[in-house]
C-alpha positions as CSV (number, residue, x, y, z in Angstrom):
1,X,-124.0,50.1,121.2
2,X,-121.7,51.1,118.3
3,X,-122.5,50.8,114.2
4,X,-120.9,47.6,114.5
5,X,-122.0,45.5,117.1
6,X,-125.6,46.8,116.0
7,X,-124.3,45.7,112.6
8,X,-123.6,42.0,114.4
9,X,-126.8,42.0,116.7
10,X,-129.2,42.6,113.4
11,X,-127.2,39.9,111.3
12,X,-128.0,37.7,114.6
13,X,-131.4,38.6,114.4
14,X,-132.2,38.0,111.0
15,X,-130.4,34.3,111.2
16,X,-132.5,33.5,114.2
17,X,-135.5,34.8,111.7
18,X,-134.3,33.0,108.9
19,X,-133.8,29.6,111.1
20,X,-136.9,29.5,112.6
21,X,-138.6,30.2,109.1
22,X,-136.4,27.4,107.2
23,X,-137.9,25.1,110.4
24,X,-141.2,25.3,109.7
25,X,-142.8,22.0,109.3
26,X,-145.7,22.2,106.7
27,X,-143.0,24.0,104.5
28,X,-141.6,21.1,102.4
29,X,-138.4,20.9,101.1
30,X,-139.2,21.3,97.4
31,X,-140.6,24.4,98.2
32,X,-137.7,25.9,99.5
33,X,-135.6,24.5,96.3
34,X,-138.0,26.1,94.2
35,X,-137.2,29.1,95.9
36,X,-133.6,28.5,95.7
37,X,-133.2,28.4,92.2
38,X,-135.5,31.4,91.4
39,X,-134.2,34.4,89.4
40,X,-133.8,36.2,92.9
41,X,-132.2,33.9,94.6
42,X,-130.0,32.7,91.5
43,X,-128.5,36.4,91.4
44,X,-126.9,36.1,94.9
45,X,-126.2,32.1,94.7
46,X,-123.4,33.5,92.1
47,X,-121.7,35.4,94.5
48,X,-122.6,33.3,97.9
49,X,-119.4,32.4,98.6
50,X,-117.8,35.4,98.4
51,X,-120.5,37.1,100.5
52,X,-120.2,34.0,102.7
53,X,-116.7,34.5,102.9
54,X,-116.9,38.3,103.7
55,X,-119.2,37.8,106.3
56,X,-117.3,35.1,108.1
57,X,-114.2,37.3,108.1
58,X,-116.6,40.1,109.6
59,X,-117.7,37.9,112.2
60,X,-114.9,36.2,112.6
61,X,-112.5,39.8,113.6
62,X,-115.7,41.2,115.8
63,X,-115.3,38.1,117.6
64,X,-112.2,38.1,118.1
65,X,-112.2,42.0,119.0
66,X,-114.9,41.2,121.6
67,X,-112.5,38.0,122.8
68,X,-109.9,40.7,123.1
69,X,-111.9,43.2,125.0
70,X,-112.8,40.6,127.4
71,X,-109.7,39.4,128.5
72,X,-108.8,43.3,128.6
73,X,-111.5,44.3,131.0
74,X,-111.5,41.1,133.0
75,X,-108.3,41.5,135.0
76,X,-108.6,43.5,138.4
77,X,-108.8,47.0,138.7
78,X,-105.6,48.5,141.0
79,X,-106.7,49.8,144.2
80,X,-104.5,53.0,143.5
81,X,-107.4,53.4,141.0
82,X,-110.2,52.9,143.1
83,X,-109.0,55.1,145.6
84,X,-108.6,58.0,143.2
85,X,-112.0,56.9,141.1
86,X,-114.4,55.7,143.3
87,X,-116.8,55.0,140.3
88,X,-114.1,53.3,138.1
89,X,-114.6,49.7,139.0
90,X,-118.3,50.4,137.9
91,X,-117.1,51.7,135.1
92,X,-114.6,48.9,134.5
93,X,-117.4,46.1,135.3
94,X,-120.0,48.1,132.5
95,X,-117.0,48.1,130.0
96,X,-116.6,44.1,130.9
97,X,-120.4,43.4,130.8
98,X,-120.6,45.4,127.1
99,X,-117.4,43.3,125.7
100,X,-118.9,40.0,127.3
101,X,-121.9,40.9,125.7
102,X,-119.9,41.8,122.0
103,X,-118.6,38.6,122.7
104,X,-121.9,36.6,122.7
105,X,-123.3,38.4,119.9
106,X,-120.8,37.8,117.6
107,X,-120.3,34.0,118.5
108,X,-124.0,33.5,118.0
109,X,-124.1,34.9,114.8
110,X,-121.1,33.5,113.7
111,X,-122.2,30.2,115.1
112,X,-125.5,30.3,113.5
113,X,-124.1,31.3,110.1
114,X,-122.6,28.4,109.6
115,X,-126.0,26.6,110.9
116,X,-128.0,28.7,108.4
117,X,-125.5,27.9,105.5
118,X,-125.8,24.0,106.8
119,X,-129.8,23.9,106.8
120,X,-129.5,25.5,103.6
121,X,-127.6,22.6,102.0
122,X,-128.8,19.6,103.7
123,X,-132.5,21.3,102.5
124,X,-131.3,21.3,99.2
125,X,-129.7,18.0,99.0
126,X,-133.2,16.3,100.8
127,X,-135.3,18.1,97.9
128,X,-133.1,16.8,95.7
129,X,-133.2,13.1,97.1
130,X,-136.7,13.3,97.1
131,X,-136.9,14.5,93.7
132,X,-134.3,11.1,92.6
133,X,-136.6,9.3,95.2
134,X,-140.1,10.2,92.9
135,X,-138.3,9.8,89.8
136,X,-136.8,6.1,91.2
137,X,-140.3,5.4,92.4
138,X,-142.0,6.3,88.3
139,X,-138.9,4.2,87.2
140,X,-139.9,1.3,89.6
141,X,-143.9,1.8,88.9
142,X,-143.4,2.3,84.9
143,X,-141.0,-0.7,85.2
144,X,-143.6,-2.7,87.2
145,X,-146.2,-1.8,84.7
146,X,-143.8,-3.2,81.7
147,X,-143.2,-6.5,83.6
148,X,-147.0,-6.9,83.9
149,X,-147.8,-5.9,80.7
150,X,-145.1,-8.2,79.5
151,X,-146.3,-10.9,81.6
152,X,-150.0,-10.7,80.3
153,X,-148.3,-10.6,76.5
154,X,-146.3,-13.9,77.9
155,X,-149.9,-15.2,79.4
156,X,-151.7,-14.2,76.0
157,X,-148.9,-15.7,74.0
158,X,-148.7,-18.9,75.9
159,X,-152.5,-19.3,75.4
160,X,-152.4,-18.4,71.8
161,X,-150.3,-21.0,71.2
162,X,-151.9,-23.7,73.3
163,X,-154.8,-22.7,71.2
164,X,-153.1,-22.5,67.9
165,X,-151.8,-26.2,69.6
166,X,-155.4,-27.7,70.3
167,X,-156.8,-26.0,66.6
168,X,-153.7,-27.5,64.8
169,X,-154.5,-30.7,66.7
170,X,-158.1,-30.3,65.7
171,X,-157.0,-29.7,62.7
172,X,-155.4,-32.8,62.1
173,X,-157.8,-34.7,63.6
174,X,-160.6,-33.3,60.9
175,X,-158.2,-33.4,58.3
176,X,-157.8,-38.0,59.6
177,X,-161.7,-37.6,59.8
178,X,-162.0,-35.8,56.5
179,X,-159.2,-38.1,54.5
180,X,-161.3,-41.2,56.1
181,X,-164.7,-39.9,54.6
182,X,-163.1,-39.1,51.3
183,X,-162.3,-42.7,51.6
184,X,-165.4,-44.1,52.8
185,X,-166.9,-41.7,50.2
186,X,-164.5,-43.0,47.3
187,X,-165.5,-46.9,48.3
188,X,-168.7,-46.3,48.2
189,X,-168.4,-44.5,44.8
190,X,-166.8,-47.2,44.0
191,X,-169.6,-50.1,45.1
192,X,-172.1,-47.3,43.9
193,X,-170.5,-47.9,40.1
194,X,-170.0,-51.5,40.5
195,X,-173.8,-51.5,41.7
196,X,-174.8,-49.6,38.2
197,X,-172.7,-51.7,36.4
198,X,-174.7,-54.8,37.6
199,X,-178.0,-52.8,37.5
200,X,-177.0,-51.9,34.2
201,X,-176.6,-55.8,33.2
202,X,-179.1,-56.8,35.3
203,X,-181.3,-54.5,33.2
204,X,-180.0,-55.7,30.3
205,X,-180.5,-59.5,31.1
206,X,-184.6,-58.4,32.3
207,X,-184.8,-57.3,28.5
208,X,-183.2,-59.6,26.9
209,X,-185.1,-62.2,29.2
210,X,-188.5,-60.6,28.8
211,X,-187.9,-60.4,24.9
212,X,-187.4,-64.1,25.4
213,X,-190.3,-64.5,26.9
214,X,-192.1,-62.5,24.6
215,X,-191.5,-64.3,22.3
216,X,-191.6,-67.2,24.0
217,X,-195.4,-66.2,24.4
218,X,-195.5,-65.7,20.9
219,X,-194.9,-69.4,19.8
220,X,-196.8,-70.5,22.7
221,X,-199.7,-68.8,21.3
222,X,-199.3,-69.8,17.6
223,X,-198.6,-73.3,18.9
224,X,-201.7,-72.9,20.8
225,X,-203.2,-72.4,17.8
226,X,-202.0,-74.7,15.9
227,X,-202.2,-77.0,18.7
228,X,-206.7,-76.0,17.9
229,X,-206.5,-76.4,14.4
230,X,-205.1,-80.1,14.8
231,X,-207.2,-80.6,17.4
232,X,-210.3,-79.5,15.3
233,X,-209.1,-81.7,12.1
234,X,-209.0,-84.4,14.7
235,X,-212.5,-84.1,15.5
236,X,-213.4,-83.5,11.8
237,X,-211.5,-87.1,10.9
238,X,-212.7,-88.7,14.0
239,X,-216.3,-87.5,12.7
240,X,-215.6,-88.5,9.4
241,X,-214.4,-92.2,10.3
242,X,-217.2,-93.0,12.6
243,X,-220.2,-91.9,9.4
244,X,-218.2,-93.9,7.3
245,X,-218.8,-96.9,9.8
246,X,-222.3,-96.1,9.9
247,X,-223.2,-96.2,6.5
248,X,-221.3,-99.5,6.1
């Protein structure tokens, strides 16, 4: 095998290597785009397409080379050959096998460079979409959390004001309670000084009645004793009349 076609047979081999490893299962995606955009890889993703260009032009004139040297060694040997070179149509048939073979070689790798440089980007583009797909699903959660926590300030607001509603309420209804004591509390300030008042004069008619009768005592007592002392010069005339008789 020439420089070339070993040239095209090791490019083959290292894009069925690099296929089966970009296949793995339990390699995820993100891992590979991590590894994509590190500083090694970043120094050739300047330059990729030129060295995918190069390569494809490469591939693309072996392949046709091998194409060419197919058709050439495919048509049938002349028997004025044969008879001369007994050996050549063996000859002719190795020289067919070898370009048939050239021929596969460079198809496949050609084939599977445009694979590799497919799995490559659809890898990327699903480690990106899953990347959009976390960052959608934090959105979503954080969202969710701000719609709940909105909803229990809604609840807490809605209950703080059918509190504030039932104290405001109760509020009003001590404040009737309250303004009716202060009026029950105001009438019966007012009987309580209208009771005083007529304590006050009732007190005031007691004394002035119990001077009365005071003094009411008082001339019943010095009438009483008047009342004696006429009764006692009664006696002393009545005794005085009836000596008189007898001594007449």
């Amino acid at each position: 095998m020439t420089l070339q076609w070993t040239f095209v047979a090791g490019v083959l081999y290292v894009e069925i290597f690099l296929v089966s490893i970009l296949l793995l299962p339990f390699v995820s995606p993100k891992t590979w785009q991590k590894l994509f955009r590190s500083r090694i890889a970043s120094l050739f993703s300047r330059y990729s397409n030129i060295y995918f260009n190069i390569f494809i032009a490469i591939l693309v004139l072996l392949f046709l080379e091998s194409i060419r040297e197919t058709w050439k060694y495919s048509e049938p040997v002349e028997s004025d050959d044969l008879r001369r070179y007994p050996e050549a149509e063996t000859v002719y048939h190795m020289k067919l096998f070898r370009a048939q073979r050239n021929m596969y070689i460079a198809g496949f790798a050609l084939f599977l460079w445009f694979i590799l440089r497919r799995l490559v980007i659809l890898i990327a583009t699903e480690a990106t979409l899953m990347a959009e797909s976390e960052a959608s699903m934090k959105q979503a959660q954080s969202a969710t959390e701000a719609a709940r926590h909105f909803m229990e300030e809604k609840h807490l607001v809605d209950e703080n004001k059918k509190n504030k509603a039932t104290e405001e309420k109760d509020d009003a209804e001590t404040k009737n309670q309250t303004l009716l004591l202060e009026k029950e509390l105001a009438r019966a300030q007012t009987e309580l000084e209208k009771t005083k008042e007529e304590l006050y004069h009732s007190q005031l008619e007691f004394t002035s009645i119990k001077k009365q009768a005071e003094s009411t005592n008082l001339e019943y007592d010095r009438l009483s004793e008047e009342f004696a002392k006429l009764q006692q010069k009664l006696q002393h005339l009545e005794q005085g009349d009836s000596g008189s008789k007898k001594g007449n």
